[in-house]
N, C-alpha and C positions, 0 to 999 in steps of 0.2 A: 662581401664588401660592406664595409661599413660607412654610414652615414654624419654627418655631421651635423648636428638641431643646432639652431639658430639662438635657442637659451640653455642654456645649463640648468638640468635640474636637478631640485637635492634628490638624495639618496632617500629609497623607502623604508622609514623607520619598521623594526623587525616587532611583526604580533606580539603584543603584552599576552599576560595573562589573560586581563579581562575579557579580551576577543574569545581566547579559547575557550574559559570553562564559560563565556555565552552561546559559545558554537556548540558545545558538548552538552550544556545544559537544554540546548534546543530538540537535538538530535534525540537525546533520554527521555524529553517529554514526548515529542513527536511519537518514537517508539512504544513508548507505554500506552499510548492513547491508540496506537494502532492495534496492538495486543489485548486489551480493555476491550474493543471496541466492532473487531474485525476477526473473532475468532474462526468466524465460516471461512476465510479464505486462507487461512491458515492450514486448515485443515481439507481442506480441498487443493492445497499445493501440495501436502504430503500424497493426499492420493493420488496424484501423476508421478510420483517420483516412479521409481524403477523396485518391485518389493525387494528387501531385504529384512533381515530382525531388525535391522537400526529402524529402520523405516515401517514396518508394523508397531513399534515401539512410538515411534515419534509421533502415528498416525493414531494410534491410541488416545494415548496424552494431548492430542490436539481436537479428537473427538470430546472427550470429556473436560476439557476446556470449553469449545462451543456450546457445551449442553449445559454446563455451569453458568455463563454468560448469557443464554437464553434463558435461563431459569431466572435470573440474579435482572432482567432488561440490559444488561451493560450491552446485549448487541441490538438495542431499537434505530440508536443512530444509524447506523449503519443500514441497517434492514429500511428504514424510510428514505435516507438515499438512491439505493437500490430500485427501492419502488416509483420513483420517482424517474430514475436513469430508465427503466423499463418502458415507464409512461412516452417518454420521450424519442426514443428509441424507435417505436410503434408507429409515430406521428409522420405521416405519407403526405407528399402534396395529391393536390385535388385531381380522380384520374389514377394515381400513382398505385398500383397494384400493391396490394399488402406484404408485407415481408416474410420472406420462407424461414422457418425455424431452424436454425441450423442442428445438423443432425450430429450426433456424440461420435467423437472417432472410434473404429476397431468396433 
């Protein structure tokens, strides 16, 4: 059932360009700077994948990626985030038993 508004409104004019290549240009930077920046979890996503050649292959290439970016600082950001998430993570109210390490599945 349809309703009837009480004003008329206009019609939404259809995304220009500009919107998009800001939208795509956001999305490219975003990405690159996760790639730059985030190579450990890259390649620690391969490592759960399921093995295959593709996936020995991709886990490779994203090892030596992270070791390159550790060499290179491009992963400090990220690694002082982390340490910082860790910090926080740890922090118990007063009383509050400390937190059990979760243990690696399989």
């Amino acid at each position: 059932m349809l309703h009837d508004f009480p004003v008329d409104l206009p019609e939404a004019p259809p995304p220009d360009a500009h919107s998009l290549g800001w939208t795509a240009s956001i999305i490219t930077i975003t990405a690159l700077g996760l790639l730059l920046t985030n190579a450990i979890s890259i390649s620690e996503w391969g490592a759960e994948m399921t093995p295959s050649a593709g996936v020995v292959r991709f886990v490779n290439i994203a090892d030596r990626w992270h070791a390159f970016t550790e060499r290179t600082g491009l992963g400090a950001p990220r690694k002082g985030v982390h340490a910082v998430w860790k910090k926080l993570e740890a922090v118990r109210f007063p009383g509050q038993e400390p937190a059990t390490e979760a243990k690696p599945a399989g």
